[in-house]
DRENDOSE-460565 format. One record per residue: residue number from 1; residue in three letters; x negated, y negated, z negated of N, C-alpha, C, O in turn. Coordinates in Angstrom, 2 decimals, padded with zeros to 5 digits. Layout:
N
<marro nr="NUM" rest="ALA" n_east="X" n_north="Y" n_up="Z" ca_east="X" ca_north="Y" ca_up="Z" c_east="X" c_north="Y" c_up="Z" o_east="X" o_north="Y" o_up="Z"/>
...
//
This chain:
94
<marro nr="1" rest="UNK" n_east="-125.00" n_north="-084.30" n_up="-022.48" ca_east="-125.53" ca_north="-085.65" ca_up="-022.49" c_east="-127.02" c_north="-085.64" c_up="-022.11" o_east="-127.35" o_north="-086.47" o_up="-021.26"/>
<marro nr="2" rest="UNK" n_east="-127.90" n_north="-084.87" n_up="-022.58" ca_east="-129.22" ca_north="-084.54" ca_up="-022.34" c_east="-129.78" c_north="-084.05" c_up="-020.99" o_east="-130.95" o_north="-084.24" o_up="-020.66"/>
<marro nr="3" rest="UNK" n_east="-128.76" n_north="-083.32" n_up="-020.12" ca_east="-129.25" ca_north="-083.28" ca_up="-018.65" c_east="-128.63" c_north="-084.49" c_up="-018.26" o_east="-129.56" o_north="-085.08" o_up="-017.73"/>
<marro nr="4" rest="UNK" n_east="-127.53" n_north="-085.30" n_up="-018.19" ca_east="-126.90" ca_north="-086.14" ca_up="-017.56" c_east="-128.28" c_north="-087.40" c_up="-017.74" o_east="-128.56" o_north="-087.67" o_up="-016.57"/>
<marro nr="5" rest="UNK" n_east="-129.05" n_north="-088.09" n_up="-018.50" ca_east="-129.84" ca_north="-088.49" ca_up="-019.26" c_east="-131.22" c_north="-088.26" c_up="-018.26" o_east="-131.87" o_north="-089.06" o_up="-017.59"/>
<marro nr="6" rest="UNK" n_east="-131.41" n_north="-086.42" n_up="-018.52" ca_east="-132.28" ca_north="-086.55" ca_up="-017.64" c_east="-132.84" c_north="-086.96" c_up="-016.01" o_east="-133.85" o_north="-087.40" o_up="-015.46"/>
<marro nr="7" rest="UNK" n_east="-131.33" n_north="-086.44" n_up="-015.65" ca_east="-131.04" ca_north="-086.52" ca_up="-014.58" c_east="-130.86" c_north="-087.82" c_up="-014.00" o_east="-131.00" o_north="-087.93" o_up="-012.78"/>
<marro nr="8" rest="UNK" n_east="-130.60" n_north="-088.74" n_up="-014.63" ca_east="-130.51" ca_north="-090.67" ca_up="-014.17" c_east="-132.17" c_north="-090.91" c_up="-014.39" o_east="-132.95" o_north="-091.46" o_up="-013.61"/>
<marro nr="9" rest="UNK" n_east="-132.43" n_north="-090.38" n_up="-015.56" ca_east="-134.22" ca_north="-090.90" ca_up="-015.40" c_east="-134.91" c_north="-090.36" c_up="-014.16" o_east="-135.55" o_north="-091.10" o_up="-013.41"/>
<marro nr="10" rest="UNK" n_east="-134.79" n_north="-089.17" n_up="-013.97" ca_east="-135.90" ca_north="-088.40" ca_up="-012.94" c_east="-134.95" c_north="-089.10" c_up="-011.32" o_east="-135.48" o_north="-088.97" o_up="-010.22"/>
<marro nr="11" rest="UNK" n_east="-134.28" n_north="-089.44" n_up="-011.39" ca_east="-133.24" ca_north="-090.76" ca_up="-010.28" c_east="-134.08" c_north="-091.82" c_up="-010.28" o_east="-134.82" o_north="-091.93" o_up="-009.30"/>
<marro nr="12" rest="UNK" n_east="-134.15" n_north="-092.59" n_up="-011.10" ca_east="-134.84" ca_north="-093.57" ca_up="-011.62" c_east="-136.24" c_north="-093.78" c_up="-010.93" o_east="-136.74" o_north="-094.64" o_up="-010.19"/>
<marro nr="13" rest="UNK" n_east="-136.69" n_north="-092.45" n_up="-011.59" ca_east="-138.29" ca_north="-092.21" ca_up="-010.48" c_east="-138.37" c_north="-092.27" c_up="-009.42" o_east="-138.89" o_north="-093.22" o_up="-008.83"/>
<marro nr="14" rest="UNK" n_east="-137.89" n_north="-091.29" n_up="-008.89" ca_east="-137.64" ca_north="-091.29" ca_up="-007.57" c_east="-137.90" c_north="-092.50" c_up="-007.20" o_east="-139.09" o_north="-092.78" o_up="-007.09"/>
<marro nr="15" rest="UNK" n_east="-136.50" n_north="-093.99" n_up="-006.76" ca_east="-136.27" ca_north="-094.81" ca_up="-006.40" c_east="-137.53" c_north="-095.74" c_up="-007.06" o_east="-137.54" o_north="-096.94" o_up="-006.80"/>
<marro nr="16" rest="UNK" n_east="-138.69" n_north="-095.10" n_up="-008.01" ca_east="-139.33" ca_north="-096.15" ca_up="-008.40" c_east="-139.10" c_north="-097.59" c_up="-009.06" o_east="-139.64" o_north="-098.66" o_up="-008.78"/>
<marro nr="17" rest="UNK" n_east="-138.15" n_north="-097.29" n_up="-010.00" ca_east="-137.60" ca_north="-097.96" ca_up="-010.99" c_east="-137.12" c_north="-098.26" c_up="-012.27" o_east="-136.63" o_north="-097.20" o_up="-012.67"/>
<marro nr="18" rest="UNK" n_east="-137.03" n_north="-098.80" n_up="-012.82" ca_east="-137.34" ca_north="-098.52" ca_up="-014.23" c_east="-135.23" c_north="-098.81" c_up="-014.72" o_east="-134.45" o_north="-099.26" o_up="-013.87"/>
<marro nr="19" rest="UNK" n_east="-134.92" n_north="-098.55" n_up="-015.71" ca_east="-133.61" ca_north="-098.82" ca_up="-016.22" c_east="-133.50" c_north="-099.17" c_up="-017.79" o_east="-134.13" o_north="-098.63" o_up="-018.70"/>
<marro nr="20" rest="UNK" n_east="-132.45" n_north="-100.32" n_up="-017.89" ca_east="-132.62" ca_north="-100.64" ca_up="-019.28" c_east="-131.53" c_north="-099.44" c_up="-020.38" o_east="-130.81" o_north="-098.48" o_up="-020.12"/>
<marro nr="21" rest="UNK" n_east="-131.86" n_north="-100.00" n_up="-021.41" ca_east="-131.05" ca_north="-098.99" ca_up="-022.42" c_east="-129.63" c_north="-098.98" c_up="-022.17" o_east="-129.03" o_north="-098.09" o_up="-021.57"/>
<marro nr="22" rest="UNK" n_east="-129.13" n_north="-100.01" n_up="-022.67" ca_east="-127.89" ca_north="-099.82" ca_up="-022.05" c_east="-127.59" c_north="-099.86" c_up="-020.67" o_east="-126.48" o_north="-100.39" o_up="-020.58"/>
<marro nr="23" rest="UNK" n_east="-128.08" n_north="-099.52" n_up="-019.39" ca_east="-127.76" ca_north="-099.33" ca_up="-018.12" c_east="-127.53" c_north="-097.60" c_up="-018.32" o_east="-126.48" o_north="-097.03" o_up="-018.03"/>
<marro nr="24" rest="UNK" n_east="-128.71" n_north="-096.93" n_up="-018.86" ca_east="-128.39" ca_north="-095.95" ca_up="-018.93" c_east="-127.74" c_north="-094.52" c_up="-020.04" o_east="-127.72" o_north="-093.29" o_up="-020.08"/>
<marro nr="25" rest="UNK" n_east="-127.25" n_north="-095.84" n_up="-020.90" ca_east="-125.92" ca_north="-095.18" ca_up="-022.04" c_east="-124.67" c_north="-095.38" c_up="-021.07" o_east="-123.86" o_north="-094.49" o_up="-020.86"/>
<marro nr="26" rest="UNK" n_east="-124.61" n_north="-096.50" n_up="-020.56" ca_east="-123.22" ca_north="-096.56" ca_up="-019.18" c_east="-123.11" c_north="-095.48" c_up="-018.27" o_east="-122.12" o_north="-094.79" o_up="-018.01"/>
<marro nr="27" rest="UNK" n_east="-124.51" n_north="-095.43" n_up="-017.73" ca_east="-124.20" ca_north="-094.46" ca_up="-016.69" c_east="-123.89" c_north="-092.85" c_up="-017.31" o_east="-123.21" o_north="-091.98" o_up="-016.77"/>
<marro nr="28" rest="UNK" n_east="-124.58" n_north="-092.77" n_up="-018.56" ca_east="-123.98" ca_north="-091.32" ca_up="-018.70" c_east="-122.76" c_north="-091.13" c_up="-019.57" o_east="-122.27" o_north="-090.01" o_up="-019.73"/>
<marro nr="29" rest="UNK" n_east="-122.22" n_north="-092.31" n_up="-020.18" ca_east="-121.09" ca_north="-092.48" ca_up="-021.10" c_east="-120.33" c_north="-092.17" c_up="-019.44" o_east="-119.59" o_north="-091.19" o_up="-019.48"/>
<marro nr="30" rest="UNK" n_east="-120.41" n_north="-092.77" n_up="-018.19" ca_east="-119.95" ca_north="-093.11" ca_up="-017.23" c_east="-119.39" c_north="-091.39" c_up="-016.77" o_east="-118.30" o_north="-090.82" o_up="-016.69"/>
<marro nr="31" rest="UNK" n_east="-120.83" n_north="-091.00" n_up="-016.53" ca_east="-120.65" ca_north="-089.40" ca_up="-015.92" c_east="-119.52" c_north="-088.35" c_up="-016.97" o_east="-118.49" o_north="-087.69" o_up="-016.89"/>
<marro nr="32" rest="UNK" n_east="-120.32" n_north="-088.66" n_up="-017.70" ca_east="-119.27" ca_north="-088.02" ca_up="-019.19" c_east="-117.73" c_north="-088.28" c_up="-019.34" o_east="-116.97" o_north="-087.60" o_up="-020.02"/>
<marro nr="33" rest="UNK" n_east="-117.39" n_north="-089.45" n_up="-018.55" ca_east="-115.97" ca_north="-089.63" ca_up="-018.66" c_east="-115.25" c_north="-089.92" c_up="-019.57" o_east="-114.03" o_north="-089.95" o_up="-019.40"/>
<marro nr="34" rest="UNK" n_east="-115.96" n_north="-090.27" n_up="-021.07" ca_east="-115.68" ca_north="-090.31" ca_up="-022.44" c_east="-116.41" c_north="-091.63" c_up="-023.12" o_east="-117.36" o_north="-092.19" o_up="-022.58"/>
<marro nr="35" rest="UNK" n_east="-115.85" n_north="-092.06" n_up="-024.36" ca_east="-116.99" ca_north="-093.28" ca_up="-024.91" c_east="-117.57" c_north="-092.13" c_up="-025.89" o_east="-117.07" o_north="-091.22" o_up="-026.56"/>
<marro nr="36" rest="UNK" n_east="-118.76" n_north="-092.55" n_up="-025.66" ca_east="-119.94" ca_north="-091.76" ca_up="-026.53" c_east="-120.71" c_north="-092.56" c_up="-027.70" o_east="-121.73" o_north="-092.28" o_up="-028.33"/>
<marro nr="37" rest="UNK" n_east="-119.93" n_north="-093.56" n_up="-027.73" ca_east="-120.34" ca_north="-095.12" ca_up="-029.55" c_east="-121.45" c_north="-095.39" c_up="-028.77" o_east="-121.87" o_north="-094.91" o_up="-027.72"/>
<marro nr="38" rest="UNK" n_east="-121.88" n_north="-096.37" n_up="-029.58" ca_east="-122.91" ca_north="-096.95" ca_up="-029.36" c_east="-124.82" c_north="-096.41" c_up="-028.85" o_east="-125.23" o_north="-095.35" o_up="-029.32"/>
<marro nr="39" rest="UNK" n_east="-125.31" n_north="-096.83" n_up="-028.37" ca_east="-126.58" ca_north="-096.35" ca_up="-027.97" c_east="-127.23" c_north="-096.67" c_up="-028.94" o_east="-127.70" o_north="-095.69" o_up="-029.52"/>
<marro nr="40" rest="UNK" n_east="-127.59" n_north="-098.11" n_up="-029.60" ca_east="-129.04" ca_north="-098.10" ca_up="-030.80" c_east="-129.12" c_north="-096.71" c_up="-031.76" o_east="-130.19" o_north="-096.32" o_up="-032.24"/>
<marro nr="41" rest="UNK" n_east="-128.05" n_north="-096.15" n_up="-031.91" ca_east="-127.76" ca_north="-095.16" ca_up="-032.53" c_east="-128.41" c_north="-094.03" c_up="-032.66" o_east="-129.05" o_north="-093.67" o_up="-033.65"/>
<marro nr="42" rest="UNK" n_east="-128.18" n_north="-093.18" n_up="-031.21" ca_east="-128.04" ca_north="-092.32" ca_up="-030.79" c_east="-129.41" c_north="-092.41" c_up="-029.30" o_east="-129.75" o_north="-091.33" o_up="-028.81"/>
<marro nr="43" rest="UNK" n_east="-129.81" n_north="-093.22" n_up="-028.95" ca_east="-130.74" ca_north="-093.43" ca_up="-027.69" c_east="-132.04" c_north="-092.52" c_up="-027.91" o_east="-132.54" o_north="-091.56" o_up="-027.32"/>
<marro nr="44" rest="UNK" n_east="-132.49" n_north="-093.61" n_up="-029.57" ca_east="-133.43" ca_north="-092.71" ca_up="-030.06" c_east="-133.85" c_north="-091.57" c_up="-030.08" o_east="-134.87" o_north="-091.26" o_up="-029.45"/>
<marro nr="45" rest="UNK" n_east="-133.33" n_north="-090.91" n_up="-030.62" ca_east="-133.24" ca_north="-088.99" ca_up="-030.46" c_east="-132.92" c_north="-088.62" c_up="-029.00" o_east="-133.80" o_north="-087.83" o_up="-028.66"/>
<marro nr="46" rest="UNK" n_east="-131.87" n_north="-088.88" n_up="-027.74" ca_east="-131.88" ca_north="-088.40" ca_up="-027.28" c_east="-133.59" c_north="-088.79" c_up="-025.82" o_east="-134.23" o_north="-087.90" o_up="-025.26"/>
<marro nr="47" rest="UNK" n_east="-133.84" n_north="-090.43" n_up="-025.64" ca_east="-135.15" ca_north="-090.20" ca_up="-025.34" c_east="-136.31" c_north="-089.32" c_up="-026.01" o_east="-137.13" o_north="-088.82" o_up="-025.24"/>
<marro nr="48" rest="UNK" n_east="-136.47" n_north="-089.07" n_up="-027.48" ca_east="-137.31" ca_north="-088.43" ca_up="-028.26" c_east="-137.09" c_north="-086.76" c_up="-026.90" o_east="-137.81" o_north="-086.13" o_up="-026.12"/>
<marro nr="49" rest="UNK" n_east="-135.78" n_north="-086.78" n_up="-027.33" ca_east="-135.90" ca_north="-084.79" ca_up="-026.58" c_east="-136.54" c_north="-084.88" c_up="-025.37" o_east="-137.49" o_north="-084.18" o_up="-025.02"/>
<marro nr="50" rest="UNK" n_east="-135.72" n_north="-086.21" n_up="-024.37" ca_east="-135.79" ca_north="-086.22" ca_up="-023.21" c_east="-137.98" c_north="-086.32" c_up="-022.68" o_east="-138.74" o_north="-085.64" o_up="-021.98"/>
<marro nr="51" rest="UNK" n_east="-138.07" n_north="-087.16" n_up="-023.26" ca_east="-139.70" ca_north="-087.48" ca_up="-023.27" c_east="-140.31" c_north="-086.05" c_up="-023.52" o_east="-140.93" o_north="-085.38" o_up="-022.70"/>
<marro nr="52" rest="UNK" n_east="-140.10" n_north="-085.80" n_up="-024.48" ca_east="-140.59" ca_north="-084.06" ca_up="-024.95" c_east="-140.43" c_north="-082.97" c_up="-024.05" o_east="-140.96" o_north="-081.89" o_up="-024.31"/>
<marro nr="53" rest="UNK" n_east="-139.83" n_north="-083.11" n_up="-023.15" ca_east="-138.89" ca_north="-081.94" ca_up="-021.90" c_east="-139.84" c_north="-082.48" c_up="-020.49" o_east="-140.55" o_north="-081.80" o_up="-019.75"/>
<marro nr="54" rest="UNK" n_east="-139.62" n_north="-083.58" n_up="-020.44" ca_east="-140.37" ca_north="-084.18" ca_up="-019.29" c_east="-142.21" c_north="-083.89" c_up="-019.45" o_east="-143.03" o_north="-083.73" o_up="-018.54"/>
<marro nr="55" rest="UNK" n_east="-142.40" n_north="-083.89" n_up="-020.86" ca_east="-144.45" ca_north="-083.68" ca_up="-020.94" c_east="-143.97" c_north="-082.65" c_up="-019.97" o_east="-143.86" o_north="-082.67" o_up="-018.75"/>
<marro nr="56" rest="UNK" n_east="-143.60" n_north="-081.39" n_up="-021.23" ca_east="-143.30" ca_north="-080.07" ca_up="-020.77" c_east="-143.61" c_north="-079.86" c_up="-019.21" o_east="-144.35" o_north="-079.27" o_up="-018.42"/>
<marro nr="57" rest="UNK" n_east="-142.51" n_north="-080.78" n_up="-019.33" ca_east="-141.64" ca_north="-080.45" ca_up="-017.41" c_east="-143.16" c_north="-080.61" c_up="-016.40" o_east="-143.93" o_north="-079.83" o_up="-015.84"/>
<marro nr="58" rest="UNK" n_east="-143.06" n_north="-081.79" n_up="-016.52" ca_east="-144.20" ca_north="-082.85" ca_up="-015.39" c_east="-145.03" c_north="-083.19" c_up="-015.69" o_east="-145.84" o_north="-083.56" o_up="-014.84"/>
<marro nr="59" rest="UNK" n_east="-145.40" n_north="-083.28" n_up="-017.28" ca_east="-146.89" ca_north="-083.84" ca_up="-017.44" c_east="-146.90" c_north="-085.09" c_up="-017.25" o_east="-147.90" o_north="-085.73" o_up="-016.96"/>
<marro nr="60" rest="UNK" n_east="-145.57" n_north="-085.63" n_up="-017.44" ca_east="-144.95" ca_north="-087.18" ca_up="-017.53" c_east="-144.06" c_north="-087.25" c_up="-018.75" o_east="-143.25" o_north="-086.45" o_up="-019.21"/>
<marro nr="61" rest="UNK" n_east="-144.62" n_north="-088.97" n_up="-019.31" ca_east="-143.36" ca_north="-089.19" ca_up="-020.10" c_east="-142.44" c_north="-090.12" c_up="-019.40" o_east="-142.58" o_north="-091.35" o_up="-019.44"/>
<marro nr="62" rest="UNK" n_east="-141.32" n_north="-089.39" n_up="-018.61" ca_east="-140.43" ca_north="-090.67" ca_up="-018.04" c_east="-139.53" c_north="-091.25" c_up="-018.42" o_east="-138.82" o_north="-091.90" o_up="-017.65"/>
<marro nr="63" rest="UNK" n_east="-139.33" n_north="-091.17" n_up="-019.70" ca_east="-138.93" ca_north="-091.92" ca_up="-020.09" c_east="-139.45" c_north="-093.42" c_up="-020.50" o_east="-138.71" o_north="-094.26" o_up="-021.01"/>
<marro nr="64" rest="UNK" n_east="-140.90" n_north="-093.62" n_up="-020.21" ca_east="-141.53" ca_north="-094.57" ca_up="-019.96" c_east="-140.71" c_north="-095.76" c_up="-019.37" o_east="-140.73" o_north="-096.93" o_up="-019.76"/>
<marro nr="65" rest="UNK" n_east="-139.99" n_north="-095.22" n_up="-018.33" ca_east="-138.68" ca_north="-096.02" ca_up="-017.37" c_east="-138.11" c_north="-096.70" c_up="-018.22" o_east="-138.28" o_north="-097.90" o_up="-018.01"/>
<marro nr="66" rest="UNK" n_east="-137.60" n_north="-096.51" n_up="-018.96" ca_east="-136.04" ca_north="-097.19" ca_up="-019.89" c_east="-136.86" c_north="-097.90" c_up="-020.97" o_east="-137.47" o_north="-097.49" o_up="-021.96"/>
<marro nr="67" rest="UNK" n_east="-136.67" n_north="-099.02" n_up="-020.47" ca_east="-136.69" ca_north="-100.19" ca_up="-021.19" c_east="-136.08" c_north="-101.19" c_up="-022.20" o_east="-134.89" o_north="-100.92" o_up="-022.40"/>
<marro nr="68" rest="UNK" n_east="-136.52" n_north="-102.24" n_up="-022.89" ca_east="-135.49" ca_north="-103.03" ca_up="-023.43" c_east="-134.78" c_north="-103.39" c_up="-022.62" o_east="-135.13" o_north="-103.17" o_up="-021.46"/>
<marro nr="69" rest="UNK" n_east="-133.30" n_north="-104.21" n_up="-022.90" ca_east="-132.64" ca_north="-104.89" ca_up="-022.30" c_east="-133.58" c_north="-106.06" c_up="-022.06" o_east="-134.37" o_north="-106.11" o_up="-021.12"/>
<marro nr="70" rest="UNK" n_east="-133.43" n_north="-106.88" n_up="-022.88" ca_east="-133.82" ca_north="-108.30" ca_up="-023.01" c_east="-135.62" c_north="-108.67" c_up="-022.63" o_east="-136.56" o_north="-107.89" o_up="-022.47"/>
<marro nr="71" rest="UNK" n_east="-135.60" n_north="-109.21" n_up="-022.62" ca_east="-137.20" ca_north="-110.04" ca_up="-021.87" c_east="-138.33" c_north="-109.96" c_up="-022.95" o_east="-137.92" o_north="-110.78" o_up="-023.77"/>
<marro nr="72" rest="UNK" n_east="-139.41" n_north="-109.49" n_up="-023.40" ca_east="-140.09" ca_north="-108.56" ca_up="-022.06" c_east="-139.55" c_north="-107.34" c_up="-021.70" o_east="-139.25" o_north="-106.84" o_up="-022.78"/>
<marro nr="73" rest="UNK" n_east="-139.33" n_north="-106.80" n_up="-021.08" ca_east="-138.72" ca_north="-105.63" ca_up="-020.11" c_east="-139.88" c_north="-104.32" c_up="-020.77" o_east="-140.52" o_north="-103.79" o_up="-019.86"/>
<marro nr="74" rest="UNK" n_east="-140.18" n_north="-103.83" n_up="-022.04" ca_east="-141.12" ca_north="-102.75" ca_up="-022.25" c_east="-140.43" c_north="-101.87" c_up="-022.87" o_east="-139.43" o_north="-102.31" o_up="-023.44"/>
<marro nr="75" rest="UNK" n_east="-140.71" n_north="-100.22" n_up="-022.99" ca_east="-140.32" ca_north="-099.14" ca_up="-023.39" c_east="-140.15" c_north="-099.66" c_up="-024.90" o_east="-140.36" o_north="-100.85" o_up="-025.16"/>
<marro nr="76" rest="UNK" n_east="-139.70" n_north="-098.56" n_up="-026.06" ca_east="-139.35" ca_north="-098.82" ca_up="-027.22" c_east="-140.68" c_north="-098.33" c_up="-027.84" o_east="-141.65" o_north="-097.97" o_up="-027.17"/>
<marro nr="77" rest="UNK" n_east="-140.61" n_north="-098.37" n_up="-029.33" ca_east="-141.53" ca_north="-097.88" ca_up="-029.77" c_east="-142.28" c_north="-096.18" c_up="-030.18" o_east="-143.26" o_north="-095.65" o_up="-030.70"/>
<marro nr="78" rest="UNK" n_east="-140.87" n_north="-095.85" n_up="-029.42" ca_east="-140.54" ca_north="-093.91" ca_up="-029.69" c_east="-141.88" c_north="-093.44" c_up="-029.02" o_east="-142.75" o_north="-092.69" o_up="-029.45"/>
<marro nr="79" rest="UNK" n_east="-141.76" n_north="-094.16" n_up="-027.76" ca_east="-142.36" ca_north="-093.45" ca_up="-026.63" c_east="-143.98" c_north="-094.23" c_up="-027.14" o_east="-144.69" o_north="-093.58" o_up="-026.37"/>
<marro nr="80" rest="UNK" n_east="-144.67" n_north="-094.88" n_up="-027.67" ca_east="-145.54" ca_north="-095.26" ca_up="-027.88" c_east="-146.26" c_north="-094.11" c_up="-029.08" o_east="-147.43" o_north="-093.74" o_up="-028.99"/>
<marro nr="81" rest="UNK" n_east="-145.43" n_north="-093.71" n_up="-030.04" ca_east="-145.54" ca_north="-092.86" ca_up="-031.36" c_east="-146.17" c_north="-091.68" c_up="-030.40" o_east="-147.33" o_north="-091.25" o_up="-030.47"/>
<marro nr="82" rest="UNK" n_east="-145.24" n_north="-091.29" n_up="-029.58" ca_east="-145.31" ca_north="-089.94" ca_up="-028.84" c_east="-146.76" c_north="-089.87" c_up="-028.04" o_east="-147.54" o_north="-088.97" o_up="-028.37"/>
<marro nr="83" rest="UNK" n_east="-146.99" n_north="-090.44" n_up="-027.40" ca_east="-148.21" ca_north="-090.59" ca_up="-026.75" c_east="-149.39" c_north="-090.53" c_up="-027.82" o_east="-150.42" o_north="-089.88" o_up="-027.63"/>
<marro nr="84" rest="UNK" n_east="-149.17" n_north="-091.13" n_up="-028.74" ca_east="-150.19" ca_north="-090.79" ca_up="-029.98" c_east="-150.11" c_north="-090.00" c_up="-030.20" o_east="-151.21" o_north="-089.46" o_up="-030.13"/>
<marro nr="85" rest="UNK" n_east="-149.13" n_north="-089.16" n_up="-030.61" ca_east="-148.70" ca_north="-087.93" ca_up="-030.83" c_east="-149.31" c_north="-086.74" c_up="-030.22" o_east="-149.85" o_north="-085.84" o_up="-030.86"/>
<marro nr="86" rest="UNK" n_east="-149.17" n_north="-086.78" n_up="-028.81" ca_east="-149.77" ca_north="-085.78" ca_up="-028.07" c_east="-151.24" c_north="-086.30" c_up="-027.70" o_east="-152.05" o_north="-085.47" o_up="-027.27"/>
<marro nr="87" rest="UNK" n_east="-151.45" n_north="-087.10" n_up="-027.79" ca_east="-153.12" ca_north="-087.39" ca_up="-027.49" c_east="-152.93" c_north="-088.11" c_up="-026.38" o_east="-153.92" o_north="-087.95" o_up="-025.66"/>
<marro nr="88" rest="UNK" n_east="-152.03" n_north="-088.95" n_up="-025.79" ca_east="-152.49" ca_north="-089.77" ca_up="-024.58" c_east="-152.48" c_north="-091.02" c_up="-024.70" o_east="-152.10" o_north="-091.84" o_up="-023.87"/>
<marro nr="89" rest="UNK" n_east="-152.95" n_north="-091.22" n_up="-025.84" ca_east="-152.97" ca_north="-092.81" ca_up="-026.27" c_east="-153.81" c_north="-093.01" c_up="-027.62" o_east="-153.60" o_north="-092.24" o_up="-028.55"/>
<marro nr="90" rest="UNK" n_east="-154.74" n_north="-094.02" n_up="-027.73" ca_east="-155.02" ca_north="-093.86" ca_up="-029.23" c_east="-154.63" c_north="-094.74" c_up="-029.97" o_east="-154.36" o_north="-095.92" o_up="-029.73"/>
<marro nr="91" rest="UNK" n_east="-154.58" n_north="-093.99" n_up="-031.15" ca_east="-153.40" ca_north="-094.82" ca_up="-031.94" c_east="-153.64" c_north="-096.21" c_up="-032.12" o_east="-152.51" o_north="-096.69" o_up="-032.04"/>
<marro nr="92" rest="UNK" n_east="-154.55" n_north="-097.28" n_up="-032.34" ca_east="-154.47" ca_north="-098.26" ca_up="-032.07" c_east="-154.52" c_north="-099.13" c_up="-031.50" o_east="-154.78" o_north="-100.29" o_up="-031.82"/>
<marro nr="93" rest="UNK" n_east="-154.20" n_north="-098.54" n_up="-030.26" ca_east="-153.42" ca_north="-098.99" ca_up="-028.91" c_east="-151.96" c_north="-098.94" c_up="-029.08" o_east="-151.38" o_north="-099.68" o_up="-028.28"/>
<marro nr="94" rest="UNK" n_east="-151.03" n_north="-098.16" n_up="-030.03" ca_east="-150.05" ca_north="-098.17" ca_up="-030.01" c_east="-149.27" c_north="-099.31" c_up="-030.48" o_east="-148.04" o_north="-099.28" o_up="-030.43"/>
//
């Protein structure tokens, strides 16, 4: 689930685009071939790894990309913690 995941985000980039939460629990429930329950669930933790792999990786959090569904269109609050976290944000900006 975690490369499939990564692999639609760093897609994502590429094409210069961002994807909502559930667009991309579909697409990898999709690749997976299986129902994998619900995303509010389970999204959490797996952006947490994915964001964490990507600093690593690129010196990006791209998961920045994946957004709410609904209007305004902004990342969750994971990825805001994290940036505090590592120092690229100060915390009351978060």
């Amino acid at each position: 689930m975690e490369e499939i995941g990564r692999q639609y985000i760093v897609e994502k980039a590429r094409r210069r685009q961002t994807t909502k939460y559930g667009e991309m629990w579909a697409a990898i429930e999709s690749a997976m071939g299986q129902d994998i329950g619900q995303f509010r669930l389970q999204m959490p933790n797996l952006l947490r790894r994915l964001a964490e792999t990507s600093l690593d990786e690129f010196g990006l959090v791209v998961t920045a990309l994946v957004v709410y569904d609904q209007l305004p269109e902004y990342p969750g609050e994971g990825l805001f913690q994290l940036a505090v976290r590592e120092g690229l944000l100060p915390e009351r900006e978060a």
